[in-house]
FITOR-360343 format. One record per residue (C-alpha): y negated, x negated, z; residue in three letters. Coordinates in steps of 0.25 Angstrom, whole numbers, plus 5000, padded with zeros to 4 digits. Layout:
! residues N
YXZALA;...
***
This chain:
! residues 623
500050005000UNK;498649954998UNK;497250005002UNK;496149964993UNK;494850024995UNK;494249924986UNK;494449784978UNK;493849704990UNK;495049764999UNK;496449794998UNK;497449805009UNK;498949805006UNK;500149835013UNK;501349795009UNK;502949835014UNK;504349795010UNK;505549845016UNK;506949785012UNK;508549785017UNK;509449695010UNK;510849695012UNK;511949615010UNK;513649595010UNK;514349455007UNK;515849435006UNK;516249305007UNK;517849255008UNK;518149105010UNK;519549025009UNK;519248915018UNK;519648785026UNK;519348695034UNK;520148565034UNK;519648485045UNK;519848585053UNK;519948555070UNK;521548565068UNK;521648485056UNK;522048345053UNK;522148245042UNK;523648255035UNK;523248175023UNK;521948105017UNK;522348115001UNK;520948064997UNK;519648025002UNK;518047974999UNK;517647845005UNK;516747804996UNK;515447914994UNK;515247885009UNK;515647755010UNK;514347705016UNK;514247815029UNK;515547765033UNK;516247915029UNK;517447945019UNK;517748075014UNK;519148135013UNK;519248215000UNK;520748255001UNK;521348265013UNK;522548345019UNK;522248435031UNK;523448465043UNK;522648615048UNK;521548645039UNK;520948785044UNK;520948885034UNK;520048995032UNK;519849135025UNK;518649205028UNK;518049335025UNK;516649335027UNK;515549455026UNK;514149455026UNK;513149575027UNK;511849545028UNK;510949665030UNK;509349645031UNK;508049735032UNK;506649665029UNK;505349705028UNK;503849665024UNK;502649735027UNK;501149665025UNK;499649705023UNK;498849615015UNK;497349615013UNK;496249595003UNK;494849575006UNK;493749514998UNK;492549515009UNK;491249445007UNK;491849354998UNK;493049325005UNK;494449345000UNK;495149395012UNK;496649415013UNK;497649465022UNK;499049495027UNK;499749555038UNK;501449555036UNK;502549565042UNK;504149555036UNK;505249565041UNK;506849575040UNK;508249605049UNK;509549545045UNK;510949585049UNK;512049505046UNK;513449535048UNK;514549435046UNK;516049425045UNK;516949325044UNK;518449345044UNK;519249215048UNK;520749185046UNK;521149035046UNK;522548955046UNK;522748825048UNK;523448735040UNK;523648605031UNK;522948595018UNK;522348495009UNK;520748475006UNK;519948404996UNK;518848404987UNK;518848474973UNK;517648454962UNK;517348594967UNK;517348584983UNK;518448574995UNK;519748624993UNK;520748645002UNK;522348664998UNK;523648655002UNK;524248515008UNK;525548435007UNK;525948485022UNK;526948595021UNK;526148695031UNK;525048675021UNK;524448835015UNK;523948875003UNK;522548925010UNK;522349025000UNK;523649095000UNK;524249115016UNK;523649215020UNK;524649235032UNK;524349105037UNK;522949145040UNK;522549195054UNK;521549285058UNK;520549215067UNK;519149305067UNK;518349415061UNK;516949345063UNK;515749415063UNK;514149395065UNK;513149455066UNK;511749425063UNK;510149505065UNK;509149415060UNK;507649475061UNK;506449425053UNK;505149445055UNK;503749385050UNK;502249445053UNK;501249385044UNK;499649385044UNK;498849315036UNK;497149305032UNK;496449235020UNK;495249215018UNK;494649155003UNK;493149134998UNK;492549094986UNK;491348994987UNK;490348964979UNK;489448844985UNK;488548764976UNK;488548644986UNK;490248644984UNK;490548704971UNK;491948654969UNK;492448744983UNK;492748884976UNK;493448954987UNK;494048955001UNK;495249005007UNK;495749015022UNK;496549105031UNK;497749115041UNK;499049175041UNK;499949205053UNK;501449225053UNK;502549255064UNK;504149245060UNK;505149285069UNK;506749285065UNK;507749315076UNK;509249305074UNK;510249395082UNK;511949345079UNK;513049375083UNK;514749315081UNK;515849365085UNK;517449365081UNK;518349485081UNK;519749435082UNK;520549565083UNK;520549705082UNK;519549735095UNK;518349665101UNK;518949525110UNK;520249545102UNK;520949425098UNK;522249465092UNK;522149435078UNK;521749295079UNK;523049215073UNK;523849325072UNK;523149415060UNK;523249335048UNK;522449345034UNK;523649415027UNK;523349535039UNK;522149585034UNK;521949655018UNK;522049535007UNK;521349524994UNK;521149434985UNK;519749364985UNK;519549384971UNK;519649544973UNK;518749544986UNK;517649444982UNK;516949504967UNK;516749394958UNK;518149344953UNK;518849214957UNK;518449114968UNK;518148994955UNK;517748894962UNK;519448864964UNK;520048974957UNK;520549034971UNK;521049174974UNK;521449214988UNK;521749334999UNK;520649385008UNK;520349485018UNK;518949555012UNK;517649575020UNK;517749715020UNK;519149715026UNK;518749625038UNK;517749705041UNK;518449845042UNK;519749755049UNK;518949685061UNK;518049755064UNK;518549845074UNK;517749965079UNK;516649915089UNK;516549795082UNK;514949725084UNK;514549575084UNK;513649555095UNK;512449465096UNK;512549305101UNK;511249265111UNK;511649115106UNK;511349155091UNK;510049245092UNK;508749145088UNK;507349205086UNK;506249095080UNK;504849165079UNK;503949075070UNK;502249085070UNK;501549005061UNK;499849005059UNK;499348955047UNK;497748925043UNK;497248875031UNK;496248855022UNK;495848825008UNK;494848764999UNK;494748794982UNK;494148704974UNK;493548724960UNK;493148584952UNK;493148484941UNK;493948394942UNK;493548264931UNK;492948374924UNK;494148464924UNK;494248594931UNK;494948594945UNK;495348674957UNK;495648624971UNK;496248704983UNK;496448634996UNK;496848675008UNK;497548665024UNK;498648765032UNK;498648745046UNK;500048795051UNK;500448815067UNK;501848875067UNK;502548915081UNK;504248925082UNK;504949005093UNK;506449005092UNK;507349075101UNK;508649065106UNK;509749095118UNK;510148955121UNK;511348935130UNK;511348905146UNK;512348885155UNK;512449005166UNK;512548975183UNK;513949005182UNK;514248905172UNK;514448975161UNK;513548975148UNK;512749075141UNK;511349095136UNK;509949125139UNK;509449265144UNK;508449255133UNK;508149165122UNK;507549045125UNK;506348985115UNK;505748875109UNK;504548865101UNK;503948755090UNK;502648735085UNK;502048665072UNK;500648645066UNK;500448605053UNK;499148575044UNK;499648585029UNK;498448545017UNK;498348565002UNK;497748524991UNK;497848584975UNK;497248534964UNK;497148574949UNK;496348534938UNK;496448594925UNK;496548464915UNK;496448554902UNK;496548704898UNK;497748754904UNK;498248614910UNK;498048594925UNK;498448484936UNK;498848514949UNK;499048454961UNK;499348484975UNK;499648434990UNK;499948495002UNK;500748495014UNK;501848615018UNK;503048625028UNK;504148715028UNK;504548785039UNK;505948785046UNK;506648905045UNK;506749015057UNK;508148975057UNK;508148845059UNK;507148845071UNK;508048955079UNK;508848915093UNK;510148955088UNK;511548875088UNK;512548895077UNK;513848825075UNK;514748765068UNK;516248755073UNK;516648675062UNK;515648585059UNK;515548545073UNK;513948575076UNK;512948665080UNK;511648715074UNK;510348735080UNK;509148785075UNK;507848695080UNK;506548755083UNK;505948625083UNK;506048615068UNK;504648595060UNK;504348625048UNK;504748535034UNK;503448485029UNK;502948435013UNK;501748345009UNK;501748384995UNK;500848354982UNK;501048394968UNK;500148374955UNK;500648434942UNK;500148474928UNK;500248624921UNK;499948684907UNK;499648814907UNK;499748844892UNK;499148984882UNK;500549044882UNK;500849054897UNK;501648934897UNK;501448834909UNK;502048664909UNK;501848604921UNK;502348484928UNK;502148434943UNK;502448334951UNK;502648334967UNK;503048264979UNK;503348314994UNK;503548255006UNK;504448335016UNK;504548305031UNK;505348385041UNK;506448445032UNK;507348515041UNK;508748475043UNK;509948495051UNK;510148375059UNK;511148335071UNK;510348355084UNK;511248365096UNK;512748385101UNK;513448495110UNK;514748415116UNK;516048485119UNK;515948615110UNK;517248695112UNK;517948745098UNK;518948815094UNK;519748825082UNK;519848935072UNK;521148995080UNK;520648995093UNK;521148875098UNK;520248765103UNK;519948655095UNK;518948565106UNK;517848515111UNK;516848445102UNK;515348405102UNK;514548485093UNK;513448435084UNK;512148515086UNK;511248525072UNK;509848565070UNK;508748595061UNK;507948475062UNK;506648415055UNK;507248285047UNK;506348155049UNK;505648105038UNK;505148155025UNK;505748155011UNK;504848154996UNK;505148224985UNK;504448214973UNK;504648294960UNK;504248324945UNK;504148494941UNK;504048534927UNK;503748694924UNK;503848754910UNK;503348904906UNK;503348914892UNK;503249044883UNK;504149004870UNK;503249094859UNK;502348954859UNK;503448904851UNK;503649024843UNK;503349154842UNK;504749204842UNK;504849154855UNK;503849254861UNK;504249304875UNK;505349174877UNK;504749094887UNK;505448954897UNK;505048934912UNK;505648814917UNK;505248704926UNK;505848564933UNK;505748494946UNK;506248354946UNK;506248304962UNK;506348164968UNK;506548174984UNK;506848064996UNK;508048055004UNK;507748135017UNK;508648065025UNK;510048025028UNK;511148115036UNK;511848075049UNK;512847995038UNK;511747925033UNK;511847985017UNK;510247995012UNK;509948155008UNK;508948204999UNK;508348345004UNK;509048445005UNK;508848564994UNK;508048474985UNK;508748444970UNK;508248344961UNK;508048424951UNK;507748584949UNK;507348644935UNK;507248804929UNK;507448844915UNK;507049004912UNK;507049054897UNK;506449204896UNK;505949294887UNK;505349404889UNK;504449524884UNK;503649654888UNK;504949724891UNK;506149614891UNK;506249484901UNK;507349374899UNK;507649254906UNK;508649134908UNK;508549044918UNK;509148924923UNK;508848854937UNK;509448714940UNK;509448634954UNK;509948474955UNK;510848434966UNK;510148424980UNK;510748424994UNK;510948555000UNK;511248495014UNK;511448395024UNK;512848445029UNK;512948395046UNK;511848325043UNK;512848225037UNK;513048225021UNK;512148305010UNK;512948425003UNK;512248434988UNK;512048564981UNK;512448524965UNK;511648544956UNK;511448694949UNK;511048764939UNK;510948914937UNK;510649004926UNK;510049154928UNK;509549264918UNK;508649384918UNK;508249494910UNK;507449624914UNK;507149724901UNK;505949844904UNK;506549954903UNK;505250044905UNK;503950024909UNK;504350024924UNK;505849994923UNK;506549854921UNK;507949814921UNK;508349674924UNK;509749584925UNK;509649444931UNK;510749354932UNK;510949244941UNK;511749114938UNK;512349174924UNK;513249054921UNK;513949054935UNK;513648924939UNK;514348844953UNK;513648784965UNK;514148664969UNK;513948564980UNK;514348414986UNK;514148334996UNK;513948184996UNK;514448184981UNK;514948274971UNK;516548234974UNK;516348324986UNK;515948444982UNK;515648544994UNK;515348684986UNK;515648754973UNK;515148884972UNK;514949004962UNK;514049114965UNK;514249184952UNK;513249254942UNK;512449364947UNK;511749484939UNK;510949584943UNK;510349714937UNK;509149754941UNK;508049884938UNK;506649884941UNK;505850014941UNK;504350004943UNK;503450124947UNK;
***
């Protein structure tokens, strides 16, 4: 809605109101085979020479005595509501330019998870493929053909979770802008200040617990209910899709929608853990201004904007942390206990252009930004990881990752619409976020998967730190917009858009092994390639988006796993039907292409994945 009682004043009012929902299937055929009862039977080959120099060899085929197996059926429904509401104001007063905005959004999340466990122990045989970890039978005779015994398998837990997540962010902001026109200072041509105002609060309720038989406390289907118990299907028939290609693998599984009608008996709930809720509330103050600047720069026409940001942001983080009661046993703390964090930062730019001949301008730019750590990261919260041996923490102490950056680059607007340009840029990045080893807890008590304890063993504690030091990364972009009827008439309505980023970044560091990482998410190269035609009625276009090899993470902390690199190509075509109605069909990655990944060198592959062609149909009616 919007009031306008004249074209000095106009008041807005803006609101959005959403639900998204969502259900994920997901079956795995898994197996773990250093498990805690395994041994080594039989070494067939090994690595000793890609870390040669870290004092590490890697066992590339190796013969298990107990590895644990694993099916699992797991389900995923994600049910959210958000919403958006905001006032926004314009003013001109006096000469002034005034703006402003009051908003608020918003969203609640449910997520309820399921996770149906059968495992069996036995010998088997792992090694690496060109395409990932396998896992097959042995040489010892009690060896089992993991996708094809289902009597072997023994019910160990329906798992559930449950999860409420809240979000909410209030808003206000007030701009201010003025023209001037001084005789003394002719080049200042305007000024621009003001203030915004934000307060972000994200609480998180969860809860986990196992049903084992058919009533609440019930054990008495753990090792005695076995896979080939429950209703069977091949995975081919539950999943849609077709064959799992990766491995050309078929094999029996009890389907989501059968665990859930099977175990969960009547009265069933999952009830809230005290030592999983977190709450962060985050405020953040911001004042800045700027200067414009119109010139001649060596005779040629210039503009000039320069300008500050002061920042002053507060952290509260919240969390039930664990004490031990007068009776010596352990619990928590009646209410949650918090911690805050504080930052202040003074971030300036500069930007320059200057037009060098008609349609042709220079650019250049400096400034200083930072990158806030998520809400997440900076929540008291544990998590952990029975196989892996650790805990997680979130870290309220964390600061935000912060750039010096500059960039200077030429564009050529031409007389058909079509741009060129080229930049180049460099960065400075300090702070990056990382998970690094901070502490240890000593004699953890752990069990294995039937119940049985495995023992006590010091757990390492991880956290979300800011990494020391700072890293570079410089880089060449190359952006083409060209309309093809320049070349020829009969070209009219074909059209590229394609640019290219060429980068060239530091080490940040080394792991705990000593192995130099680049940052993490950053690939050498990037590029996009978009041919199109369209017309007043008809809009085509084929797309293809490519991303080099860069290291996704630093697993432990120890050893970089890479993300190869990918290319995917997409279509689109939309067709007016009427003045007010459109049809449109996108597809997404049309020539079906595979993720993969590695770690420390493509001869240890750690993913191969296919995530399928998708095509969607959509109308648009506009009224």
């Amino acid at each position: 809605m919007q009031y306008k009682p004249s074209s000095e004043f106009s008041l807005t009012l803006d609101a959005m109101l959403g639900r998204y929902d969502s259900t994920e299937d997901e079956y795995d055929a898994a197996a773990y085979s250093a498990s805690s009862k395994s041994t080594l039977e039989t070494i067939h080959s090994y690595d000793d020479t890609t870390l040669a120099e870290y004092g590490v060899v890697v066992l590339t085929d190796v013969s298990y005595t107990a590895t644990q197996h694993e099916f699992l059926s797991k389900e995923r429904i994600n049910e959210t509501e958000y919403n958006q509401y905001s006032a926004t104001l314009d003013w001109q007063l006096n000469g002034w330019d005034i703006k402003g905005l009051l908003g608020y959004s918003g969203a609640d999340k449910t997520a309820d998870y399921s996770n149906l466990k059968h495992v069996a122990y036995a010998p088997s045989r792992t090694r690496w493929t060109a395409t990932g970890g396998e896992t097959i039978q042995s040489a010892n005779p009690a060896t089992i053909d993991m996708y094809n015994a289902p009597d072997k398998y023994l019910f160990e837990a329906y798992e559930t979770e449950l999860e409420q997540v809240s979000d909410d962010k209030y808003a206000a902001q007030l701009d201010f802008k003025r023209d001037i026109d001084w005789s003394a200072f002719s080049a200042l041509s305007s000024v621009e200040f003001g203030a915004r105002y934000t307060d972000k609060s994200k609480e998180r309720q969860f809860g986990a617990i196992k049903i084992q038989g058919p009533s609440a406390g019930d054990t008495s289907w753990v090792n005695k209910r076995t896979l080939q118990d429950s209703e069977l299907g091949y995975i081919t028939d539950i999943v849609p899709g077709g064959a799992y290609r990766p491995k050309d693998l078929n094999w029996m599984q009890v389907s989501n929608d059968y665990a859930r009608r099977t175990f969960r008996y009547d009265g069933f709930y999952t009830p809230f853990q005290v030592d999983q809720f977190y709450r962060v509330d985050e405020t953040v103050t911001a004042l800045y201004a700027m200067a414009n600047f119109d010139f001649e720069l060596a005779s040629l026409p210039a503009k000039l904007n320069t300008g500050v940001r002061a920042v002053d942001t507060d952290v509260t983080s919240f969390g039930y942390h664990p004490i031990q009661n007068e009776d010596g046993s352990t619990g928590y703390t009646k209410d949650p206990v918090s911690k805050d964090g504080n930052y202040k930062d003074l971030l300036p730019s500069f930007n320059l252009t200057v037009e060098l001949a008609d349609g042709v301008i220079w650019r250049t730019a400096a400034s200083e930004t930072l990158m806030r750590p998520a809400l997440t990261d900076i929540a008291y919260k544990r998590s952990v990881s029975w196989n892996e041996f650790r805990f997680k923490d979130g870290n309220p102490d964390l600061q935000p990752t912060q750039a010096k950056q500059w960039e200077t680059g030429v564009e050529w607007y031409m007389e058909n619409g079509g741009i060129l340009a080229a930049s180049y840029f460099w960065k400075n990045i300090e702070g990056v976020v990382r998970e690094a080893l901070t502490g240890v807890v000593e004699n953890v008590e752990k069990r294995n998967a039937d119940g049985s304890l495995d023992g006590y063993y010091d757990f390492d504690v991880y956290q979300p730190v800011n990494a020391d030091g700072s890293y570079k990364v410089t880089g060449l972009e190359l952006i083409a917009q060209l309309p093809l009827d320049a070349l020829s008439p009969a070209l009219e309505g074909f059209g590229i858009n394609s640019n290219y980023t060429m980068l060239d970044n530091s080490l940040t560091g080394s792991s705990t092994l000593g192995i130099p990482t680049p940052p993490e998410g950053l690939a050498d190269k990037t590029y996009n390639f978009t041919l199109y035609y369209e017309n007043d009625s008809f809009d085509a276009r084929l797309s293809y988006n490519y991303k080099d090899k860069y290291v996704e993470y630093i697993h432990l902390n120890m050893y970089p796993v890479y993300r190869d690199a990918y290319g995917q190509t997409d279509l689109s075509i939309s067709y007016q039907l009427t003045d007010n109605v459109r049809v449109s069909l996108k597809g997404i990655n049309i020539t079906d292409e595979e993720t993969s990944g590695y770690t420390l060198t493509p001869a240890f592959p750690v993913m191969y994945e296919f995530s399928g062609r998708r095509y969607s149909l959509g109308l648009r009616a506009d009224f």
